[in-house]
C-alpha positions in Angstrom: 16.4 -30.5 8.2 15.8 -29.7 4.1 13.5 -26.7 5.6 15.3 -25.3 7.9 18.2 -25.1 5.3 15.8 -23.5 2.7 15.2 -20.7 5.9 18.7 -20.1 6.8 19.9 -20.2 3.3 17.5 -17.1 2.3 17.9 -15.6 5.7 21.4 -15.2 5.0 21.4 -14.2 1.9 19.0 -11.2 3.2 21.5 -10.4 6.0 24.2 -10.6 2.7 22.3 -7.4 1.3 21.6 -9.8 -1.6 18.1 -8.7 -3.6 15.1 -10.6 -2.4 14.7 -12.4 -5.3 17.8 -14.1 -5.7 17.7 -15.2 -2.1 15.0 -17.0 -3.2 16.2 -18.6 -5.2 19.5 -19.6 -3.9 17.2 -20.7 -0.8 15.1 -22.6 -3.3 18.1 -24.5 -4.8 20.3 -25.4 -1.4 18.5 -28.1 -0.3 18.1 -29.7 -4.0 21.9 -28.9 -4.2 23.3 -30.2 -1.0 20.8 -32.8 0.2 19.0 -34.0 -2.9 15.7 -32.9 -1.3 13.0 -30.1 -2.6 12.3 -31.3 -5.8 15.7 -31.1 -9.2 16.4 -27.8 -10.9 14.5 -28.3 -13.9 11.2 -28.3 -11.9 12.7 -24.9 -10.2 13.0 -23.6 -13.3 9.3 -24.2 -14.4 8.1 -23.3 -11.0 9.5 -20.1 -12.0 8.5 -18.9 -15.2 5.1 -20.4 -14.3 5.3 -18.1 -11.7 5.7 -15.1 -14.5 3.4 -16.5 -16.6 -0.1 -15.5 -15.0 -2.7 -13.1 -16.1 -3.8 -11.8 -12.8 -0.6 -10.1 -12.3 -0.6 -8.1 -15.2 -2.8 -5.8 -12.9 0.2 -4.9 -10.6 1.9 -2.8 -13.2 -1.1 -1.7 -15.2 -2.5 0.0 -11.5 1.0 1.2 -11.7 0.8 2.8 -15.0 -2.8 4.5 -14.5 -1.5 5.8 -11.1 1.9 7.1 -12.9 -0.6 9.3 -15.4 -2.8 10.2 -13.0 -0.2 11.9 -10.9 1.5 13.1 -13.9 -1.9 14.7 -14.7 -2.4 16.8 -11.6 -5.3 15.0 -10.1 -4.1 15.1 -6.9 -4.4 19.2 -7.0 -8.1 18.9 -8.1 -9.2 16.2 -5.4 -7.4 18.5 -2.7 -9.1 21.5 -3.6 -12.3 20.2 -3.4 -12.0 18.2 0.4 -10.8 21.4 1.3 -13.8 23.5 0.2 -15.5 21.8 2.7 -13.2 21.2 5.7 -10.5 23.8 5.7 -12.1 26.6 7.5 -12.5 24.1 10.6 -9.5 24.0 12.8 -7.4 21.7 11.2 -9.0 21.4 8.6 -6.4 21.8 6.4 -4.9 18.9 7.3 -7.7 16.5 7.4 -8.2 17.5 4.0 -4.5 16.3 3.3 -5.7 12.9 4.6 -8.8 12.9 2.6 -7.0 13.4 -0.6 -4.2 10.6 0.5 -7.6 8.2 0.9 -9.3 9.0 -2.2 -5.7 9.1 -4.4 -5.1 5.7 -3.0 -7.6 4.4 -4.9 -6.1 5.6 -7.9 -2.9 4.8 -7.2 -2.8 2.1 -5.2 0.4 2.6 -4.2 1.8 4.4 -0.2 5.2 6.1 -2.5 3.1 7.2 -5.1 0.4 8.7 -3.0 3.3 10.1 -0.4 4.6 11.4 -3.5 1.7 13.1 -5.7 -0.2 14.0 -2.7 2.7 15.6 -0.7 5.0 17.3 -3.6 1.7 19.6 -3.9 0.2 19.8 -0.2 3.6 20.3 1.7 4.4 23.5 0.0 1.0 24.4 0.3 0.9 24.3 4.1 3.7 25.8 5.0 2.7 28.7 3.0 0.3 28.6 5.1 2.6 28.7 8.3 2.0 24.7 9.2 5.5 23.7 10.4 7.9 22.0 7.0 8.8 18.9 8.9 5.3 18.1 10.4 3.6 18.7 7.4 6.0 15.9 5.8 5.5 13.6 8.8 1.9 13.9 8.0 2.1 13.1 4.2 4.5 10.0 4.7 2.4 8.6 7.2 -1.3 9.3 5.5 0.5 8.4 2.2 0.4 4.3 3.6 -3.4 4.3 3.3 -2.3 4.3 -0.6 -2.0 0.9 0.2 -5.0 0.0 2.0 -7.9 1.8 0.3 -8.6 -0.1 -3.2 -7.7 -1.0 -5.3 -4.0 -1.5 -3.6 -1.3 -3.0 -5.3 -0.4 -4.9 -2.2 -3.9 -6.6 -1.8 -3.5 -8.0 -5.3 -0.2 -9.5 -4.6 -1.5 -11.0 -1.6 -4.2 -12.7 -3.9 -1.9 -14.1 -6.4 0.3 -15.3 -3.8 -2.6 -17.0 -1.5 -5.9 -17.3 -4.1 -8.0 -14.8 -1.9 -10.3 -13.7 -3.8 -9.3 -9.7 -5.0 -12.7 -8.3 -4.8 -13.1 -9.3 -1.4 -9.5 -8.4 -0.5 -10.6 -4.9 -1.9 -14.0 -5.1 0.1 -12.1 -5.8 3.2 -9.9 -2.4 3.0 -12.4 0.0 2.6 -13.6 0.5 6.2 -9.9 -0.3 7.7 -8.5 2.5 5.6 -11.3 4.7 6.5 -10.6 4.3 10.4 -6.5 4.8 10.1 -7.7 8.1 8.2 -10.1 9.3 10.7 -7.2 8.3 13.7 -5.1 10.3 11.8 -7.4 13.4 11.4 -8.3 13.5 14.8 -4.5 13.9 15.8 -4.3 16.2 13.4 -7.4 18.7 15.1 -5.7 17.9 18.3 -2.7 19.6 17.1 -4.1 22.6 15.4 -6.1 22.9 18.0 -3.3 23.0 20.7 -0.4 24.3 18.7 -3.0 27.0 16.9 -3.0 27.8 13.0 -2.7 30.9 10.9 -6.5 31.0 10.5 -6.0 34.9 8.6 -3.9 33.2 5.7 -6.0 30.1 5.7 -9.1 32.4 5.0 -7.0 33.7 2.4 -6.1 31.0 0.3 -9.6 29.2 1.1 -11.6 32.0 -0.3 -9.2 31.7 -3.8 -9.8 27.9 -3.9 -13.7 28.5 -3.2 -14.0 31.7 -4.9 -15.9 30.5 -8.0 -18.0 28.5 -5.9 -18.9 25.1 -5.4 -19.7 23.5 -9.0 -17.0 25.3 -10.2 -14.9 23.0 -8.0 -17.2 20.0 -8.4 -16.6 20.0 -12.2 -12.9 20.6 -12.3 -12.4 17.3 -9.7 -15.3 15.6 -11.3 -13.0 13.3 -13.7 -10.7 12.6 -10.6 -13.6 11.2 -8.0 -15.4 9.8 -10.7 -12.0 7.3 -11.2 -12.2 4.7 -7.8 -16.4 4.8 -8.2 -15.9 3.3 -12.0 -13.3 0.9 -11.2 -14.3 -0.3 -7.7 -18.2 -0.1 -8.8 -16.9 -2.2 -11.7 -15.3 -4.9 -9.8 -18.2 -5.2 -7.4 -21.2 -5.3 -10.1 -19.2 -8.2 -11.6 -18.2 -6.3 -14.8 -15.1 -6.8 -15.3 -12.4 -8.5 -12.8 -9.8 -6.9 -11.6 -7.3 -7.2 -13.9 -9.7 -6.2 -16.5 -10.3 -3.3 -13.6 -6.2 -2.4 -14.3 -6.9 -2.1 -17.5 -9.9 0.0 -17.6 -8.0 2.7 -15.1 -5.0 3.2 -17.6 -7.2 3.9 -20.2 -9.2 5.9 -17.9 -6.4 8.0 -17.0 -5.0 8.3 -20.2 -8.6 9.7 -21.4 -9.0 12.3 -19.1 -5.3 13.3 -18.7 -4.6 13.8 -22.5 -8.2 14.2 -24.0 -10.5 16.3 -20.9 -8.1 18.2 -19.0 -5.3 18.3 -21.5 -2.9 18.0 -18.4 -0.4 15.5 -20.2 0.6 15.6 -24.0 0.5 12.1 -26.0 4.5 12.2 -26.3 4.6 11.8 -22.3 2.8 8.4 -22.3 6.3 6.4 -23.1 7.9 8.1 -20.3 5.5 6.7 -18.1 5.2 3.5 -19.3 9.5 3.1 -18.6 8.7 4.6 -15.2 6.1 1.9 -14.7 8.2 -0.4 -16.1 10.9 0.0 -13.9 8.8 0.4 -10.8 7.8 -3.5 -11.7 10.5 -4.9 -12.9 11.9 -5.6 -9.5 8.8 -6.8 -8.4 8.6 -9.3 -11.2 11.2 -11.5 -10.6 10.3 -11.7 -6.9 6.8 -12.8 -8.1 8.5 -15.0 -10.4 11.1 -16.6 -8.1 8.2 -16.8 -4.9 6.2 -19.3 -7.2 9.7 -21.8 -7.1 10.1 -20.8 -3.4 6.8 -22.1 -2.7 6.7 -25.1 -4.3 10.2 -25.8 -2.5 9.0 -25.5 0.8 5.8 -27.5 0.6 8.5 -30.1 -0.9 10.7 -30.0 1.9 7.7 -30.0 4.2 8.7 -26.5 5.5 5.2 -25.0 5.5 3.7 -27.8 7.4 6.0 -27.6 10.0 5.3 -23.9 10.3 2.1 -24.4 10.5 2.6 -27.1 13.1 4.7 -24.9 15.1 1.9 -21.9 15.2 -1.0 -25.3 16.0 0.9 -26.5 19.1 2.4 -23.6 20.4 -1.0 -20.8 20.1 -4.1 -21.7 21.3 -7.0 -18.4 19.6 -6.8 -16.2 16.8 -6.4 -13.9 19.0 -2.6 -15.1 20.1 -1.7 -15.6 16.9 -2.4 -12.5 15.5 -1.4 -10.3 18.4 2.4 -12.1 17.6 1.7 -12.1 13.5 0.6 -8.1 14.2 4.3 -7.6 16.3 6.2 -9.3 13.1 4.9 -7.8 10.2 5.5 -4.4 12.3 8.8 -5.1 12.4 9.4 -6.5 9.2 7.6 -3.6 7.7 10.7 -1.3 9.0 13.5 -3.6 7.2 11.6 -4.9 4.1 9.6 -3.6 1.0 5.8 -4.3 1.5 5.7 -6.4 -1.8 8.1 -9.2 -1.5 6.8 -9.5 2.2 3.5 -10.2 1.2 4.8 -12.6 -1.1 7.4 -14.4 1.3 4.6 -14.4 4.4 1.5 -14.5 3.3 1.2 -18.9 1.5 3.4 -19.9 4.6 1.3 -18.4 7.6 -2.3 -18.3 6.1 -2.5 -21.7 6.5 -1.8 -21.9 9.6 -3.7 -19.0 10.9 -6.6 -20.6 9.7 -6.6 -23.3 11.6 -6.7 -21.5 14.5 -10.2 -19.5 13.2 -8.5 -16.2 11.4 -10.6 -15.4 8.3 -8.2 -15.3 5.3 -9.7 -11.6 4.3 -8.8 -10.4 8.1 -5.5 -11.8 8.3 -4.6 -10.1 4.8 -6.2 -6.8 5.7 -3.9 -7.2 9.1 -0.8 -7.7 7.1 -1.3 -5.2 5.2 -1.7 -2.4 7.3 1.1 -3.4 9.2 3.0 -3.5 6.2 1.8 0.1 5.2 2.8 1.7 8.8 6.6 0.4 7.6 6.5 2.7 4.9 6.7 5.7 7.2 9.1 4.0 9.9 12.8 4.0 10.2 15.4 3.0 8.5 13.9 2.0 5.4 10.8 3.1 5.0 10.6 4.2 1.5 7.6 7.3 2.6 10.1 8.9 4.6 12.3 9.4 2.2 9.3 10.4 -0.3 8.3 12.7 2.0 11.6 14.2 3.2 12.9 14.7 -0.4 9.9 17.1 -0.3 10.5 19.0 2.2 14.2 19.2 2.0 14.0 17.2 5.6 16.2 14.5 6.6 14.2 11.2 6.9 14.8 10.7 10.4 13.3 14.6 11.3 10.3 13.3 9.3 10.3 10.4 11.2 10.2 12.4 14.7 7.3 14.4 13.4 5.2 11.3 12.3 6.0 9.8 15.4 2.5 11.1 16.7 0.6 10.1 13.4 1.9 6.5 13.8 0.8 6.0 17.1 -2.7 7.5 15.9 -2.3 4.7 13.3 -1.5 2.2 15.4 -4.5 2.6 17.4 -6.7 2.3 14.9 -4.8 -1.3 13.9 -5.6 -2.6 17.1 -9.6 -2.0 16.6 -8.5 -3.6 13.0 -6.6 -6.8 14.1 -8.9 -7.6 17.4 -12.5 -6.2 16.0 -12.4 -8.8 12.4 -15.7 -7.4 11.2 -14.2 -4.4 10.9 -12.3 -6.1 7.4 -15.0 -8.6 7.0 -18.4 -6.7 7.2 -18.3 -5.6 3.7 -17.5 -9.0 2.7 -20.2 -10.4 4.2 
């Protein structure tokens, strides 16, 4: 009874509009309140600023930061360019080369918004000069913009550590062929298109030949700083190095290098802007981090997560079953709620579970993930459509009738994703 309270409680207070982490904890402290079960206040209050005080997540708003002055620095301009060199002349190529800049600026970022929103505020314009159509263009950008949050080192992944004690390297492991297939889906769709709907190949010549004019190196030594950013920090992680925190760390001070020092594309009296706009980004995310440690330790308290996991034991019979249901609710939660505080709500309740019934830990948080990512582009909150739309002067909902084909090109390659596991766990080994 104490955990269905601590449900209904937070599941109300959601309906309520009230933020996510004050449902928490109102959920947290019902059953304490009103049935003296789930532990006294004090202890909620610990749980809490136990919850704050960990040094793994200091690399959630340091990935932030080096992302922020990254994007700040143009980067995004420089990686696009040269992807382009080399498929734009194809048809569709323009396009695909979008998507290839959307997968390599994810692992700067790590982050759908801010890939949707460094990657698109320069490529949208771009293509309709081109004569791609506005609106397709931006369903394009919101939906490739997700892989932000699937190609390390992802923002979500490391939440879904902190919040389950997966290991973060192998989290990041477990992305990189995932994020890889969505992209190539999404490129093929996009050659289809082209390829049916035809392109302006005179003005693609055009620009192409003033982007390659100066030839390859040219290109090759203006992006250099900008693919040379994911190989340090990733190649870092892997060797053993530094951790990934350390990782979040390195990649500020990375960006801040080659943004102020090499290119000279930011000035030193910038940096405090973007450390409020990081800031800020986070702080909401805090105090759900915060608040989901007291959540937690409430519903092993009141039993809650062992009778979830009881339910999935007696009631699914393969991983298969369970993660063709999991795969349908995080799709639909992904429409309604922020990818963060999902991770953080979901993830120490079902993984449990889901193991029991075979799912490898790495899988099932690559799988919640990407279902999480598609939300960003779907309606009615996801937060790439209005990215993306506030580009192109759209309304979210005409973006969203232009992605519609990109999603379902997504959503095929999450099926290969959520029933082939060694697609997440080969890398892992």
């Amino acid at each position: 009874m104490a955990a269905l309270l601590v449900f209904v409680v937070f599941l109300v207070a959601i309906i309520l509009s009230i933020p996510i982490g004050v449902s928490m904890i109102l959920g947290s402290v019902a059953p304490i309140m009103l049935m003296a079960r789930g532990g006294v206040i004090p202890q909620v209050v610990d749980n809490t600023l136990s919850g704050a005080n960990s040094t793994p997540i200091l690399a959630v708003p340091l990935f932030i930061l080096g992302g922020v002055i990254m994007a700040e620095g143009g980067i995004s301009k420089k990686l696009f360019n040269f992807f382009a060199y080399f498929v734009g002349r194809f048809t569709g190529g323009v396009p695909c080369a979008v998507v290839l800049t959307c997968l390599f600026y994810g692992a700067i970022s790590g982050s759908g918004p801010a890939t949707t929103a460094a990657v698109g505020a320069m490529c949208v314009p771009f293509m309709v000069d081109l004569g791609y159509n506005k609106t397709w263009a931006a369903g394009l950008i919101a939906v490739a913009g997700g892989l932000g949050v699937i190609i390390p080192p992802s923002i979500p992944f490391v939440l879904y550590s902190l919040a389950t004690g997966v290991s973060t390297g192998k989290l990041f492991l477990g992305g990189v062929i995932p994020g890889i297939l969505i992209g190539l889906f999404l490129m093929i769709y996009a050659v289809f298109y082209c390829a049916t709907k035809g392109e302006d190949k005179a003005k693609i010549k055009a620009r192409l030949d003033e982007i390659s004019g100066e030839g390859f190196w040219k290109l090759f030594k203006e992006s250099f700083w900008a693919l040379m950013c994911p190989i340090i920090i990733l190649g870092g992680i892997y060797s053993g190095f530094f951790t990934p925190t350390e990782a979040a760390v390195v990649s500020v001070f990375y960006a801040i290098i080659v943004c102020l020092f090499i290119e000279r594309s930011i000035k030193f009296s910038a940096l405090p802007a973007f450390l409020i706009s990081s800031v800020k980004t986070y702080g909401g995310l805090a105090f759900v981090l915060a608040f989901a440690t007291a959540f937690g330790r409430v519903l092993s308290l009141t039993h809650a997560t062992s009778a979830v996991q009881d339910f999935i034991v007696n009631n699914f019979h393969s991983s298969v079953s369970v993660l063709s249901v999991c795969t349908i609710i995080f799709l639909i939660l992904g429409m309604i709620m922020d990818t963060g505080p999902a991770i953080i709500i979901l993830a120490p309740v079902l993984l449990p579970a889901v193991q029991m019934l075979g799912v490898n830990d790495v899988h099932f948080g690559v799988v919640l993930v990407c279902c999480l990512s598609i939300g960003l582009a779907t309606p009615p909150f996801g937060l790439d459509l209005f990215v993306a739309g506030n580009i192109s002067k759209d309304q979210p909902m005409a973006v969203a009738n232009r992605a519609v084909p990109f999603i379902i090109a997504f959503l095929i390659a999450l099926g290969l994703i959520v029933y082939v596991p060694e697609i997440s766990t080969w890398l892992v080994g």
